[in-house]
C-alpha positions in Angstrom: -21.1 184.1 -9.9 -19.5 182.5 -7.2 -19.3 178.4 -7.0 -18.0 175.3 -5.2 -16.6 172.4 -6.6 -17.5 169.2 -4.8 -17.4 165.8 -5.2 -18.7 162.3 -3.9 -16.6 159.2 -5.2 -15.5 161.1 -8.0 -19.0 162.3 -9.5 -18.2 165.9 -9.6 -20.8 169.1 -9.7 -20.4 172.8 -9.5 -22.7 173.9 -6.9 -24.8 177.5 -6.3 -25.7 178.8 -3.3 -29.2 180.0 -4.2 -29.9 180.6 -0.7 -27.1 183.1 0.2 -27.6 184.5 -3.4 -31.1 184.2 -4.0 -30.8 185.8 -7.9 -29.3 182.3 -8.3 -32.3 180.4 -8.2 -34.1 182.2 -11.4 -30.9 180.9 -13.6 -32.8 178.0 -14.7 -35.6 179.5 -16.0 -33.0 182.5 -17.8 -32.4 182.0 -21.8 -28.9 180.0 -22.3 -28.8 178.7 -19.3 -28.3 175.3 -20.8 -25.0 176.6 -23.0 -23.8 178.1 -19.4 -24.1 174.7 -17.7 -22.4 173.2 -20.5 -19.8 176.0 -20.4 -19.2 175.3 -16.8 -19.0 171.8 -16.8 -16.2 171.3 -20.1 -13.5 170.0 -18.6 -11.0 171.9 -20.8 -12.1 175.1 -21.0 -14.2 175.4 -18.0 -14.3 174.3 -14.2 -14.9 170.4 -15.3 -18.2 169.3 -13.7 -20.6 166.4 -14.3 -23.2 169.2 -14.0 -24.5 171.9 -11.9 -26.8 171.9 -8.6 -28.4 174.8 -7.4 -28.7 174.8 -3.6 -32.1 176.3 -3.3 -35.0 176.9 -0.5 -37.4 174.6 -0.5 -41.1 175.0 -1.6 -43.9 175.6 0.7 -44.4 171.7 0.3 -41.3 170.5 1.0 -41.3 172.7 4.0 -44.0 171.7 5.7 -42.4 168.2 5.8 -39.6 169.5 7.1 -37.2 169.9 4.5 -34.1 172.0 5.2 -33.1 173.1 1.3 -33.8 171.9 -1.7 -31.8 170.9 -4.8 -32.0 171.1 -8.4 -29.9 169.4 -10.4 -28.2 169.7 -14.2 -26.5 167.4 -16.4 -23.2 168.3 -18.1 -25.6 169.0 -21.4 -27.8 171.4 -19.7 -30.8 169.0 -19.2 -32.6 168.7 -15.9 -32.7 165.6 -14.1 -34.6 164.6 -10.9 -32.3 163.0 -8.6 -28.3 162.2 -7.9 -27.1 160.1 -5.3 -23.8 161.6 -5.0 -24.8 165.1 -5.3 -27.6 165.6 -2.3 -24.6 164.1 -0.1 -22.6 167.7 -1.4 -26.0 169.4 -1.1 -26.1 168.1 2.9 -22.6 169.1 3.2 -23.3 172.7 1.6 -26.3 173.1 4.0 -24.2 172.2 7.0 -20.9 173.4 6.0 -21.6 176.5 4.9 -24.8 177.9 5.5 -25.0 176.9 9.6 -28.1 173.9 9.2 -27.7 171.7 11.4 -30.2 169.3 11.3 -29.3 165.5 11.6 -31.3 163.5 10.0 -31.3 166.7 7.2 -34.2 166.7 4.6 -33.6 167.7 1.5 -36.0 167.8 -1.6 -35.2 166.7 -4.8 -37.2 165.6 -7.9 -37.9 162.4 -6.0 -39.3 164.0 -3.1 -37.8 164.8 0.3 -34.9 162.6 1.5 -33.7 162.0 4.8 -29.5 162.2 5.1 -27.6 161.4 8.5 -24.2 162.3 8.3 -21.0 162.0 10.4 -19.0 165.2 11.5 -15.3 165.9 11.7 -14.4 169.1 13.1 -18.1 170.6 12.5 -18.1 169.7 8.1 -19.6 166.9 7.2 -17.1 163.9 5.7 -20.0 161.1 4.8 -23.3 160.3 4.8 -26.1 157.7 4.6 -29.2 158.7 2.6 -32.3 157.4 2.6 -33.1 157.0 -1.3 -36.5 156.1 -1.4 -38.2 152.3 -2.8 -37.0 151.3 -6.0 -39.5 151.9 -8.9 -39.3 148.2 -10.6 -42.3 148.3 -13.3 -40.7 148.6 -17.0 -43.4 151.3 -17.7 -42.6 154.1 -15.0 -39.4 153.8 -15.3 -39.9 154.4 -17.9 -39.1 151.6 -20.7 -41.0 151.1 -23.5 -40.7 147.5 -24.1 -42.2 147.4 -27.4 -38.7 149.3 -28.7 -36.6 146.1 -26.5 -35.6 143.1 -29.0 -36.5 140.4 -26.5 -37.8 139.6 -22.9 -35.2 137.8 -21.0 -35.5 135.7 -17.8 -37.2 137.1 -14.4 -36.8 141.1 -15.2 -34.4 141.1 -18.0 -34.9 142.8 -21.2 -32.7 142.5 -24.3 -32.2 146.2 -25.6 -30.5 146.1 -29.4 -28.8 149.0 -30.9 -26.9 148.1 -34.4 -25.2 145.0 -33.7 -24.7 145.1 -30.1 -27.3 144.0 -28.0 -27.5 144.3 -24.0 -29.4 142.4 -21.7 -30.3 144.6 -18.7 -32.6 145.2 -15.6 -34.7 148.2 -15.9 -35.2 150.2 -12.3 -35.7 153.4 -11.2 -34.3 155.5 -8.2 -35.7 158.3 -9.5 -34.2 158.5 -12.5 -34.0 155.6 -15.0 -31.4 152.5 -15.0 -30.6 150.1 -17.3 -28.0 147.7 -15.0 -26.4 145.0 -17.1 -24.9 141.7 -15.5 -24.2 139.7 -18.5 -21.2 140.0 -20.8 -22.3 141.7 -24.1 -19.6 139.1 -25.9 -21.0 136.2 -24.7 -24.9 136.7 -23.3 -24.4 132.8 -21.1 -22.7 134.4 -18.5 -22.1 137.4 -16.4 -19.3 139.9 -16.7 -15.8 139.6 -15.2 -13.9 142.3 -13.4 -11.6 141.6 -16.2 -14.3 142.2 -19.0 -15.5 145.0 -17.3 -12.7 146.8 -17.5 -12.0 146.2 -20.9 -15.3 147.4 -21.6 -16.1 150.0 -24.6 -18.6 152.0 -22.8 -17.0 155.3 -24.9 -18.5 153.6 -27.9 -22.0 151.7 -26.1 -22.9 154.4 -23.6 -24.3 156.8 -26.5 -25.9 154.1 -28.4 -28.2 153.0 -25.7 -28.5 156.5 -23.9 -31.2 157.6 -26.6 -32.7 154.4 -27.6 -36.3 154.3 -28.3 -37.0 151.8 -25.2 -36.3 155.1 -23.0 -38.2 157.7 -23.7 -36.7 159.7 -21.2 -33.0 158.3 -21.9 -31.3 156.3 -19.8 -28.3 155.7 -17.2 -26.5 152.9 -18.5 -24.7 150.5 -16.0 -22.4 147.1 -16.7 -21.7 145.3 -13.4 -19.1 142.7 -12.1 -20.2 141.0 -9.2 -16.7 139.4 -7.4 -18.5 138.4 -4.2 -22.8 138.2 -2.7 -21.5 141.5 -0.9 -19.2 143.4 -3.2 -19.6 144.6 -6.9 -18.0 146.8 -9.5 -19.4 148.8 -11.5 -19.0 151.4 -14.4 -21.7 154.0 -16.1 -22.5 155.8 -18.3 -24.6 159.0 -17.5 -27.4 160.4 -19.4 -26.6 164.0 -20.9 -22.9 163.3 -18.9 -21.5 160.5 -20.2 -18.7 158.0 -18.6 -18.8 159.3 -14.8 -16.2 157.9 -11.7 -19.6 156.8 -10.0 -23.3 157.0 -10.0 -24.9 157.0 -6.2 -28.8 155.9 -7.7 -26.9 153.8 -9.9 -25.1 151.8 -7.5 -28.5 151.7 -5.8 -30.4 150.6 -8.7 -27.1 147.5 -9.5 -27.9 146.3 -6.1 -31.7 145.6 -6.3 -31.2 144.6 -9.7 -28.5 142.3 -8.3 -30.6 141.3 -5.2 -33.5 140.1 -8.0 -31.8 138.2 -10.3 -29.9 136.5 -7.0 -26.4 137.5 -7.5 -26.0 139.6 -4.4 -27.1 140.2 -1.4 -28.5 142.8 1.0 -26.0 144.8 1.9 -23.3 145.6 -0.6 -19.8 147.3 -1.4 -20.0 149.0 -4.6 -16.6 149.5 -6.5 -16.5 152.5 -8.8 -14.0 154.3 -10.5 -14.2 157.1 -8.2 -14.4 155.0 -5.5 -16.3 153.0 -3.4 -20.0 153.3 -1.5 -22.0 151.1 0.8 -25.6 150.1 -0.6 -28.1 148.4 1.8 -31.6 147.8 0.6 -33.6 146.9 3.4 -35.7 143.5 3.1 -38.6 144.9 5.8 -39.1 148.6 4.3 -38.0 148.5 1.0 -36.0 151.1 1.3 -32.5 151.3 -0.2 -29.7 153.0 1.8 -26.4 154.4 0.3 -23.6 155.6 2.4 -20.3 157.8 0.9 -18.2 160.8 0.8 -18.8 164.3 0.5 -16.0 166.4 -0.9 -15.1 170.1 -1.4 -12.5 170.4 -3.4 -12.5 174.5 -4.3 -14.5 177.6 -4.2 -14.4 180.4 -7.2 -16.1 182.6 -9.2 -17.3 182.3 -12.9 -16.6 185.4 -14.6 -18.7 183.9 -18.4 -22.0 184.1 -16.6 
């Protein structure tokens, strides 16, 4: 089975060309094809991925609204999940790169819907790209939070989430997937995180006690922030059925309208992650939140377990 490794910021997938292969695009439906994501995507013993995306035709749907390819996408555990800001950057670059599309704006659908992505060209393969992600999702309930399982309501849109003795305070949003973005130091709930703090952070040890609490009933991407200026934060997350990823795109998304709605930030923001850094606009007419970043290939192979 033939892949390419790809990256944007650091958040890493293995990606299939369904579309040149089109055998590949019945592999999610196939028995074990859970264990053979999570094969692929150890980082010891296999090709080290955040997950897999298939790059797949679209449906008749998507189609008709002009979608170029579609993508599915897998966490490192083998779940499904409907959207990743990094990835449908690769999937863009895939498309264009490899497989001759062309189109600019390029639709692509994902479990959000179709997105728009413009992209920039050096010597005909796409280096960045701005994508249109869609209006936040902001009510607790279609997140989805369950706020009966939070320990408190906070100010404005905060919630206080309580696992043992560790208790977060966070914004709930979606971007298609859920968010829980957390400003204020978990050592000291009166004020915000430092850069400092931040990075001193255990999110090893609170990632996996928040990522299956009973407020999400569809688990949750898990996100501290630093704010250093009103246009440029840092940020670190932890990933749902992936765990401590170098950046999340719909989480630097979702830290910026949380951000922008608490009044920390503004408009148009740098986001810091460990992986590197992307551009977050979220326009005040529209609603619409843009993120801009790299697309990365990094290597091409085949995988001999499948």
């Amino acid at each position: 089975m033939k892949f390419i490794k790809m990256h944007g910021c650091g958040n890493d997938y293995v990606y299939l060309d369904a579309i040149s292969e089109p055998s590949l695009a019945g592999l999610p439906d196939s028995k074990g094809w859970a264990g053979t994501v999570a094969a692929m995507s150890d980082r010891h013993t296999g090709i080290g991925s955040d997950g897999v995306i298939l790059v797949c035709p679209p449906t008749a749907a998507a189609r008709r609204r002009g979608a170029a390819v579609r993508m599915r996408m897998f966490n490192a555990d083998g779940s499904e999940s409907g959207m990743c800001g990094n990835g449908v950057r690769c999937v863009a670059k895939v498309a264009n790169d490899r497989l001759g599309i062309t189109q600019n704006p390029m639709k692509v659908e994902t479990g959000r819907g179709v997105l728009t992505i413009g992209y920039k060209l050096r010597r005909g393969k796409i280096q960045s790209a701005t994508v249109d992600m869609g209006r936040p999702v902001l009510s607790p309930k279609a997140v989805p939070m369950d706020t009966r399982h939070a320990a408190f309501r906070g100010q404005g849109r905060h919630w206080g989430v309580q696992s043992g003795e560790v208790i977060v305070i966070g914004v709930p949003v979606s971007m298609g997937n859920p968010h829980l973005v957390v400003f204020d130091s978990p050592a000291n709930a009166t004020r915000d995180l430092s850069p400092a703090e931040l990075r001193r952070l255990p999110l090893d040890y609170v990632g996996p006690m928040f990522e299956a609490h009973a407020a999400f009933p569809e688990r949750v991407n898990l996100h501290f922030v630093a704010c250093r200026s009103p246009g440029h934060i840092v940020m670190r997350s932890w990933e749902r059925g992936s765990g401590i990823t170098r950046a999340c795109g719909t989480g630097a998304c979702a830290a910026v309208v949380a951000g922008v709605l608490t009044e920390r930030i503004g408009r148009e923001v740098d986001v810091d992650l460990p992986g590197g850094r992307l551009k977050i606009a979220w326009d005040k007419v529209t609603g619409r939140v843009f993120m801009t970043g790299p697309a990365v290939e990094v290597f091409e192979g085949t995988w001999e377990n499948a």
